[in-house]
TORKOL-4160 file (C-alpha; in steps of 0.2 Angstrom, whole numbers, padded with zeros to 4 digits, m for minus):
303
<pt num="1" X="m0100" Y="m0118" Z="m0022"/>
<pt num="2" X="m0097" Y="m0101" Z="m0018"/>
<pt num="3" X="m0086" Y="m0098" Z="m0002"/>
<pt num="4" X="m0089" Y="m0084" Z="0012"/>
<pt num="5" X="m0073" Y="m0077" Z="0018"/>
<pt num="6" X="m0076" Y="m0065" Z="0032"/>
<pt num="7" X="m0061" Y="m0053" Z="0041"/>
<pt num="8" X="m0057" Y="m0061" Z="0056"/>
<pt num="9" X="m0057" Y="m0082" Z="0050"/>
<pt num="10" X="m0049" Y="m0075" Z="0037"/>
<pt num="11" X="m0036" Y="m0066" Z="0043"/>
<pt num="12" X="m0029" Y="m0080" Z="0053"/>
<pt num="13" X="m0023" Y="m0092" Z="0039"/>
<pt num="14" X="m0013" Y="m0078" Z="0031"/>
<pt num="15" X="0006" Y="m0074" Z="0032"/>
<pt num="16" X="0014" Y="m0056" Z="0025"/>
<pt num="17" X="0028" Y="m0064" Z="0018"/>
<pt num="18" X="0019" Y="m0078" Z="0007"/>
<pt num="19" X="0007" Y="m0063" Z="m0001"/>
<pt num="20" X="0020" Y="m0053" Z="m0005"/>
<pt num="21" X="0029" Y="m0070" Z="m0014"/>
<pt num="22" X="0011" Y="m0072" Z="m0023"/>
<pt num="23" X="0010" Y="m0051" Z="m0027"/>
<pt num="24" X="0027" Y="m0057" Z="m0034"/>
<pt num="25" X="0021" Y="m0074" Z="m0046"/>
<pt num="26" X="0006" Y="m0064" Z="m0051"/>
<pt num="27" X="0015" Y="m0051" Z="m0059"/>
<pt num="28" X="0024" Y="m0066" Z="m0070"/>
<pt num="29" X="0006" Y="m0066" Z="m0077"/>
<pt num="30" X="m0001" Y="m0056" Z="m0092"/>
<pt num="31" X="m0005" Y="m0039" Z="m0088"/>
<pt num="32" X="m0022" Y="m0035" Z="m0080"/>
<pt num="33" X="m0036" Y="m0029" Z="m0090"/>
<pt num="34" X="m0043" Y="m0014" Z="m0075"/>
<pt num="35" X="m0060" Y="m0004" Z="m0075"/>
<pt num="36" X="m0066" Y="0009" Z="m0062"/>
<pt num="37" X="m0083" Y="0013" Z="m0061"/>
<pt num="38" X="m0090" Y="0029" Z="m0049"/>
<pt num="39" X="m0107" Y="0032" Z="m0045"/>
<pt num="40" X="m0112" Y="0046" Z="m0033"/>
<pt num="41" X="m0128" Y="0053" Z="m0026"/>
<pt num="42" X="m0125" Y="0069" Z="m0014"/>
<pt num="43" X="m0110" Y="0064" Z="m0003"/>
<pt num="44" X="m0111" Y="0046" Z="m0005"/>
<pt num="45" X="m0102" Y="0036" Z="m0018"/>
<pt num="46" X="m0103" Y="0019" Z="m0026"/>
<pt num="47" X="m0085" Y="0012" Z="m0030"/>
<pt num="48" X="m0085" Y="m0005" Z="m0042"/>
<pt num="49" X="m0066" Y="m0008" Z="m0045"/>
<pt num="50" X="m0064" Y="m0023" Z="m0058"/>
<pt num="51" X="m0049" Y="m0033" Z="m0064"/>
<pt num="52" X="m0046" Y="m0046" Z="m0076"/>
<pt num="53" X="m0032" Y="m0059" Z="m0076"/>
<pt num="54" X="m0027" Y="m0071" Z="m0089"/>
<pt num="55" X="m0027" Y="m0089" Z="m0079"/>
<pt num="56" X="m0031" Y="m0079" Z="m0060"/>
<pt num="57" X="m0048" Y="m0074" Z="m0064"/>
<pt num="58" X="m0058" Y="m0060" Z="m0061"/>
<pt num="59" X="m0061" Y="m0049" Z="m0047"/>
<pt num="60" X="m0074" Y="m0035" Z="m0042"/>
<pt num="61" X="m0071" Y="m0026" Z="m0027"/>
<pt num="62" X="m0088" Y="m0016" Z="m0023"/>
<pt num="63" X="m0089" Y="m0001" Z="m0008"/>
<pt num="64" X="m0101" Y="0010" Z="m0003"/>
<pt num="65" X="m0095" Y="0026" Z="0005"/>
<pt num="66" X="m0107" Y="0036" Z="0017"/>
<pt num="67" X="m0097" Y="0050" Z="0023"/>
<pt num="68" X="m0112" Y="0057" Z="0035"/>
<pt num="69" X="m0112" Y="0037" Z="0043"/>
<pt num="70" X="m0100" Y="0044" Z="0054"/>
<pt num="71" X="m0112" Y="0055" Z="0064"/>
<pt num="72" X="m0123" Y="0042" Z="0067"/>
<pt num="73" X="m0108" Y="0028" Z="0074"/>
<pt num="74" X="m0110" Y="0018" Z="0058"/>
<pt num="75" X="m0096" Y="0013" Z="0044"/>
<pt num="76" X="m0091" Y="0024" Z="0034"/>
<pt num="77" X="m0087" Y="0011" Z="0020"/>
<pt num="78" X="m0095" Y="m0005" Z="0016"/>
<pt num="79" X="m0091" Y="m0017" Z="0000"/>
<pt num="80" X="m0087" Y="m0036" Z="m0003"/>
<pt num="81" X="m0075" Y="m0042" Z="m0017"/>
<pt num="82" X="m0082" Y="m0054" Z="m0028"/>
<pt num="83" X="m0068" Y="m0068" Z="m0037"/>
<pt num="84" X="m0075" Y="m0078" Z="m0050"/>
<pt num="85" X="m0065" Y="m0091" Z="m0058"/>
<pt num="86" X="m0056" Y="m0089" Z="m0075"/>
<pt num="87" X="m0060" Y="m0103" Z="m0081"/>
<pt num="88" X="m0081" Y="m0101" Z="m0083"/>
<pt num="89" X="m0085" Y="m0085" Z="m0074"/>
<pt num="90" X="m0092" Y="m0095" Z="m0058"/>
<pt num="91" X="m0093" Y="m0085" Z="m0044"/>
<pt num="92" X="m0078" Y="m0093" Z="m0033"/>
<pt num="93" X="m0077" Y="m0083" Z="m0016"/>
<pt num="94" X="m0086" Y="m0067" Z="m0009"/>
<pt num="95" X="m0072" Y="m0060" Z="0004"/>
<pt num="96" X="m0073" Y="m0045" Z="0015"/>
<pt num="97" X="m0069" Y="m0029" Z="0008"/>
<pt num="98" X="m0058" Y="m0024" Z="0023"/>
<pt num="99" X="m0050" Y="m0037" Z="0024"/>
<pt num="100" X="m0044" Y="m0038" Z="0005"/>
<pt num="101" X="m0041" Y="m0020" Z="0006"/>
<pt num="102" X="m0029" Y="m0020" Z="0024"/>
<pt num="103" X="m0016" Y="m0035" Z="0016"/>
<pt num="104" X="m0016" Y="m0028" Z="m0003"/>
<pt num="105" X="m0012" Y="m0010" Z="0003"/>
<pt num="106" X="0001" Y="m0015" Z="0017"/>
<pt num="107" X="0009" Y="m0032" Z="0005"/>
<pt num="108" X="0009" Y="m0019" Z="m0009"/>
<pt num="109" X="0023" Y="m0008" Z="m0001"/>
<pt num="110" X="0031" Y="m0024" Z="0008"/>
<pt num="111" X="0035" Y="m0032" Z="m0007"/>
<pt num="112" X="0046" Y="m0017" Z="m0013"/>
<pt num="113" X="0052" Y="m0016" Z="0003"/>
<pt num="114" X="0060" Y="m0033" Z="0002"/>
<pt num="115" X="0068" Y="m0028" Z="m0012"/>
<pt num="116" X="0072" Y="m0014" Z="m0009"/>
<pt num="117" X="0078" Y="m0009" Z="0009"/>
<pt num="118" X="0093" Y="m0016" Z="0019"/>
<pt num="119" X="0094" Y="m0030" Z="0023"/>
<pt num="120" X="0101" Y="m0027" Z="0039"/>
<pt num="121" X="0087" Y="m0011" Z="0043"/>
<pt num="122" X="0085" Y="m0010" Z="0063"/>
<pt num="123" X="0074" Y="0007" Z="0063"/>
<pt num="124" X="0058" Y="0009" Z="0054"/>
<pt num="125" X="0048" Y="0025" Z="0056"/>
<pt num="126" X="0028" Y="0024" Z="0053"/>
<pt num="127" X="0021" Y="0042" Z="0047"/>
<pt num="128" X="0002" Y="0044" Z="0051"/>
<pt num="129" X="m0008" Y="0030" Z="0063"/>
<pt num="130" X="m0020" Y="0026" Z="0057"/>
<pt num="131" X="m0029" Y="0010" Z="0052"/>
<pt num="132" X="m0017" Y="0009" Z="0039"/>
<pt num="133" X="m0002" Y="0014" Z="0052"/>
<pt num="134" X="m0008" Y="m0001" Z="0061"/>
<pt num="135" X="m0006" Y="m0014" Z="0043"/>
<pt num="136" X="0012" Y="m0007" Z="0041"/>
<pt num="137" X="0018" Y="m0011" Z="0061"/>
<pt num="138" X="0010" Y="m0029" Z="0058"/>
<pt num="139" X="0017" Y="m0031" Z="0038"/>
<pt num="140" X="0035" Y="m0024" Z="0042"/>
<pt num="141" X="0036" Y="m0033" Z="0058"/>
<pt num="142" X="0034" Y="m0051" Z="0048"/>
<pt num="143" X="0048" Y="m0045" Z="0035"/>
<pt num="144" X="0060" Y="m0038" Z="0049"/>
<pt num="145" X="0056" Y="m0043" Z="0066"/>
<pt num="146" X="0071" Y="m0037" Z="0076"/>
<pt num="147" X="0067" Y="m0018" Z="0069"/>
<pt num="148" X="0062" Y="m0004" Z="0082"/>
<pt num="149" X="0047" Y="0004" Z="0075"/>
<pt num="150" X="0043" Y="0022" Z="0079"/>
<pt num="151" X="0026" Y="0031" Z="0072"/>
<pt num="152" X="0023" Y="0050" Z="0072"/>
<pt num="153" X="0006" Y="0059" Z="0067"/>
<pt num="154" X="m0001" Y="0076" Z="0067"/>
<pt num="155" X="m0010" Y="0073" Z="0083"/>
<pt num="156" X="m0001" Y="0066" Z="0099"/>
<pt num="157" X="m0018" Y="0057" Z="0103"/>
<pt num="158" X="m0018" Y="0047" Z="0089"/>
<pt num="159" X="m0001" Y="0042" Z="0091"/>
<pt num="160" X="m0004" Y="0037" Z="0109"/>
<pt num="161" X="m0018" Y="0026" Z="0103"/>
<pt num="162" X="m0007" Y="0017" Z="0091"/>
<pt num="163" X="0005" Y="0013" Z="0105"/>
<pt num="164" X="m0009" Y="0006" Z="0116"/>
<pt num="165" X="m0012" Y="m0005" Z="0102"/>
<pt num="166" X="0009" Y="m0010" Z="0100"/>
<pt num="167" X="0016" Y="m0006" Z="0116"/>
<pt num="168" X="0033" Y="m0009" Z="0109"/>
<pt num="169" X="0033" Y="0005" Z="0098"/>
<pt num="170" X="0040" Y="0022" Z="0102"/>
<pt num="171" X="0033" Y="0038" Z="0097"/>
<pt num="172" X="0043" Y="0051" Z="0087"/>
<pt num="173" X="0037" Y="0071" Z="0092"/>
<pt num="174" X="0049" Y="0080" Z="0080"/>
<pt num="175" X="0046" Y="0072" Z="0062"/>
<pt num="176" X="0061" Y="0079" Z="0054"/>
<pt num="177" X="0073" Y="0069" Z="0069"/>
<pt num="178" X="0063" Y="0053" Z="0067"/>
<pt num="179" X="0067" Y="0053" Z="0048"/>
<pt num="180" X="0086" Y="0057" Z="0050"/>
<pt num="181" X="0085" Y="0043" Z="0063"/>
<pt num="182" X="0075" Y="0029" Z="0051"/>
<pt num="183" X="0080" Y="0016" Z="0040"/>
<pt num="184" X="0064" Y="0014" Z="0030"/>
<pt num="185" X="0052" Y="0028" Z="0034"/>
<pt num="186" X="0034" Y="0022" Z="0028"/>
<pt num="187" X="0021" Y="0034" Z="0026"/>
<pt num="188" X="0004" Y="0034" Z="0026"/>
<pt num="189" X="m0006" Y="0051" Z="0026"/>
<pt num="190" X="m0021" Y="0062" Z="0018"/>
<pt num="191" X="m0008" Y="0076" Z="0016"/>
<pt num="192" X="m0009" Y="0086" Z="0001"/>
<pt num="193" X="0007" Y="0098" Z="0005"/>
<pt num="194" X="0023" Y="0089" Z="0008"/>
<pt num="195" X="0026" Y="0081" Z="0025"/>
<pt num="196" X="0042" Y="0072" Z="0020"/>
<pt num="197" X="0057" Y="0084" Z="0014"/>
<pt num="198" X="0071" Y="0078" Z="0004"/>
<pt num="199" X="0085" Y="0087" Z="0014"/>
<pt num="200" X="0080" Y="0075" Z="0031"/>
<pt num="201" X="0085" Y="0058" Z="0019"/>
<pt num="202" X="0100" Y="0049" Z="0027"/>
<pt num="203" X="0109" Y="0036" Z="0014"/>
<pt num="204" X="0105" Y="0020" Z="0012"/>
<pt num="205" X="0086" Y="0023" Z="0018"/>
<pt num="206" X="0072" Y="0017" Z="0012"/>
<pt num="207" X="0056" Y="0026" Z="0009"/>
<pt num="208" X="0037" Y="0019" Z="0005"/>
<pt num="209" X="0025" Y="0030" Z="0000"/>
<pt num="210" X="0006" Y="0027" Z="0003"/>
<pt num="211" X="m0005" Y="0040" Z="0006"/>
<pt num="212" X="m0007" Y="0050" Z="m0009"/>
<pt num="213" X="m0020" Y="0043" Z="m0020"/>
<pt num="214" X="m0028" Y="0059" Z="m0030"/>
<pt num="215" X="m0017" Y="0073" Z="m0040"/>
<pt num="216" X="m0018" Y="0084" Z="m0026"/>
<pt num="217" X="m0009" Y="0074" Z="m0015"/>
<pt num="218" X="0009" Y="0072" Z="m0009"/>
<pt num="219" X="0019" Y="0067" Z="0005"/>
<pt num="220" X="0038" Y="0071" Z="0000"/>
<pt num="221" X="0043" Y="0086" Z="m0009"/>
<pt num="222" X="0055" Y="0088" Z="m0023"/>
<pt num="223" X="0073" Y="0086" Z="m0016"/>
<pt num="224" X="0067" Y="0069" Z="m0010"/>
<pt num="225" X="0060" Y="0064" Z="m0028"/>
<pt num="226" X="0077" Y="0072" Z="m0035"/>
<pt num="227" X="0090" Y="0062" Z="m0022"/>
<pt num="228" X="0081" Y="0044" Z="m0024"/>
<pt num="229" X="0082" Y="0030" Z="m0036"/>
<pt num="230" X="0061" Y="0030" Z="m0039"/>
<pt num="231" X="0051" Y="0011" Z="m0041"/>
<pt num="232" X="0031" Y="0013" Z="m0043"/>
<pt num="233" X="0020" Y="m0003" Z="m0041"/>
<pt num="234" X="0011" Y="0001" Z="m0058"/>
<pt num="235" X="0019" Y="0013" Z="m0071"/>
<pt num="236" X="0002" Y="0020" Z="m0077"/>
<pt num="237" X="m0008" Y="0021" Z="m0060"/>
<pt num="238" X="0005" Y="0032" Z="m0051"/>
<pt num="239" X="0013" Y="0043" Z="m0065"/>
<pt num="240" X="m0003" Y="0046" Z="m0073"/>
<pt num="241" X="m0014" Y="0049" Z="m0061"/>
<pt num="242" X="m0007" Y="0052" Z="m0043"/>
<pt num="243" X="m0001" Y="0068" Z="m0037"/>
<pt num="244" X="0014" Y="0061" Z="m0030"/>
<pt num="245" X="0023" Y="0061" Z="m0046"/>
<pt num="246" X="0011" Y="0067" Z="m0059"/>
<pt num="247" X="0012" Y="0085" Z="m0054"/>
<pt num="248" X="0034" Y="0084" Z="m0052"/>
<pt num="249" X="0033" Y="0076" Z="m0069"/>
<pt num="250" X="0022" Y="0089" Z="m0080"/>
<pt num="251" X="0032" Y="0102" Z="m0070"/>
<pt num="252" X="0048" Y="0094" Z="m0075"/>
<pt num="253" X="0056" Y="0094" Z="m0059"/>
<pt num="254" X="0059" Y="0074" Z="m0064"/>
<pt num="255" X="0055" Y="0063" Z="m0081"/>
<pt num="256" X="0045" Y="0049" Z="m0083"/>
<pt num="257" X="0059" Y="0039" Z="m0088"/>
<pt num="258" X="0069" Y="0041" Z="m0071"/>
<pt num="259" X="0055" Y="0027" Z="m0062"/>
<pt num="260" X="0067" Y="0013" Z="m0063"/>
<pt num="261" X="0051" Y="0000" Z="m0066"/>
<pt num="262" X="0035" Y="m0004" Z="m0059"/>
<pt num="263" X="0031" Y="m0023" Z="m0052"/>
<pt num="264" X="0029" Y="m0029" Z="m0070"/>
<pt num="265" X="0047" Y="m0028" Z="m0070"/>
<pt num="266" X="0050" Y="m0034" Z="m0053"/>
<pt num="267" X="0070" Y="m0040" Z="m0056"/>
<pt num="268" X="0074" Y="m0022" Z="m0058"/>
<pt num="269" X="0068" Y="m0021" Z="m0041"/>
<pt num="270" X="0087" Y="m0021" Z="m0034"/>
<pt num="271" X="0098" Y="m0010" Z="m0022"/>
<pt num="272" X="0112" Y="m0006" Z="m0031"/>
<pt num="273" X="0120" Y="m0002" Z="m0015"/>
<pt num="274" X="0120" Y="0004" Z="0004"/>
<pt num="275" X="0122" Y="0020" Z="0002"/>
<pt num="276" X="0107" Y="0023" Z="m0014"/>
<pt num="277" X="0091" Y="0032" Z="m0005"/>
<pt num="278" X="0077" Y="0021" Z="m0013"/>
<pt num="279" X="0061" Y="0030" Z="m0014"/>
<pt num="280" X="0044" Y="0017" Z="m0016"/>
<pt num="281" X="0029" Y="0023" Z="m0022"/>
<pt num="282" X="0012" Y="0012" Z="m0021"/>
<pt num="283" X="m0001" Y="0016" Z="m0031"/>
<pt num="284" X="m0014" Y="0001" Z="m0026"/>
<pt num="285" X="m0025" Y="m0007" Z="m0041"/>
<pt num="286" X="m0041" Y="m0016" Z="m0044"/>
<pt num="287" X="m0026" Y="m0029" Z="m0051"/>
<pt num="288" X="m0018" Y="m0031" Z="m0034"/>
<pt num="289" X="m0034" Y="m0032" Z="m0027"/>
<pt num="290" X="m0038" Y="m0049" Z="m0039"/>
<pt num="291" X="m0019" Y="m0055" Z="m0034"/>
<pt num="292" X="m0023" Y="m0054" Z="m0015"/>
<pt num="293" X="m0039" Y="m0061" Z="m0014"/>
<pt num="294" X="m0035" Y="m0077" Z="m0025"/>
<pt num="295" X="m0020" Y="m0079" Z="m0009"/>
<pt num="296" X="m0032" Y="m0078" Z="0000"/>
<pt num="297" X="m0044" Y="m0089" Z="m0006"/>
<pt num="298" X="m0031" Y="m0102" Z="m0008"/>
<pt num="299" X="m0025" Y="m0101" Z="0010"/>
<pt num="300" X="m0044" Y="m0102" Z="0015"/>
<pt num="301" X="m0044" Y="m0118" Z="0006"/>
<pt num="302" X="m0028" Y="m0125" Z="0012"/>
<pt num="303" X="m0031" Y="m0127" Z="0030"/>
């Protein structure tokens, strides 16, 4: 019998910490097999993102985004993830599309983050909030719950309307201090030029990078890829396609060999020490997308 997984039902049987240990076991499994298919029609496109894993199953993860939906008060994006079993194709679960989408992006940089900042990190600076701003202040809360949290965006009404939401957090107006001032800066913005410069890093931070998804996209510069020890969540998503590190590889300001590793090798995922400036980038994947929502389907199931 197939099972209907809506946001808010959903939402409260799940815990950050135990998806990022299941991000973690389901890179122990074989490699995903990952297809992206675009259909557009004027401004409006069809998104079905698929992934195939040997003994997880199979996951596709539809959306519809209407851009002009806006105008008229409606989503923007609508979609469902379909998980169907591995074991004979049945269709398994049909979950919410934001709600698959809010705990893979925000577990995705978590799970490096345990890894790979202090241990003992007290200040954590949030760049850009918006809904995903809002994932990270929750996700990064769970993981390190005695941290102050600062955001900063462009606007100052957005970041006023972030701290309705978390009154506990402060707000940053100059960006270069609150980076200088953080010890994990997570970002997550549509900017195509540089927001975070590489001079700003302080030792021992930790830096997650989110935003950029196409190849004219970047949120740090140069100096910043240059002065950190670099981890990606999937080698051939982020190198090869986002401009993050794309354009600083062909332009040979850094090599693909200087990415330590990618989650498929997840032990390499280690501070060497507390000065190191670790740098985080996450790609996202229809493969993390199958890896959440089987957590999720299995916590559904378990209370």
């Amino acid at each position: 019998m197939t099972v209907m997984i809506p946001f808010t039902e959903g939402e409260a049987r799940l815990d950050w910490l135990g998806l990022t240990d299941a991000l973690a076991a389901g890179h122990a499994a074989p490699p995903a097999t990952v297809e992206d298919v675009f259909l557009y029609r004027d401004d409006n496109t069809l998104l079905n993102r698929s992934a195939w894993i040997k003994g997880m199953g199979i996951a596709v993860k539809c959306a519809t985004v209407f851009p002009k939906n806006r105008e008229a008060g409606k989503p923007m994006i609508g979609g469902v993830v379909n998980l169907f079993s591995d074991a004979d194709g049945a269709l398994e679960a049909i979950l919410d599309f934001h709600l698959v989408t809010k705990w893979k992006t925000a577990g995705d940089s978590l799970l490096a983050a345990r890894r790979l900042a202090r241990k003992n990190s007290k200040n954590i600076l949030i760049v850009g909030a918006g809904t995903v701003g809002r994932s990270l202040r929750q996700a990064y809360g769970a993981a390190f719950p005695d941290a102050t949290f600062t955001v900063w965006n462009r606007s100052s009404d957005g970041a006023k309307a972030f701290k309705k939401d978390y009154p506990d957090v402060l707000i940053g107006n100059d960006l270069e201090q609150a980076v200088k001032s953080a010890d994990i800066v997570t970002s997550a913005t549509m900017s195509t030029d540089p927001l975070i410069k590489g001079e700003w890093l302080q030792p021992g931070q930790h830096i997650d990078l989110i935003g950029a998804y196409r190849p004219d996209m970047r949120e740090t510069d140069d100096t910043a890829l240059r002065r950190a020890r670099i981890f990606v969540d999937n080698l051939h998503t982020t190198a090869d396609h986002i401009g993050e590190l794309k354009t600083p590889i062909a332009e040979g300001i850094i090599k693909k060999s200087d990415i330590i590793a990618d989650y498929y090798a997840l032990s390499q995922f280690e501070r060497q020490n507390d000065d190191e400036i670790t740098l985080f980038k996450n790609g996202g994947g229809a493969h993390l997308d199958l890896m959440t929502s089987r957590y999720i389907l299995e916590a559904w199931n378990s209370k």
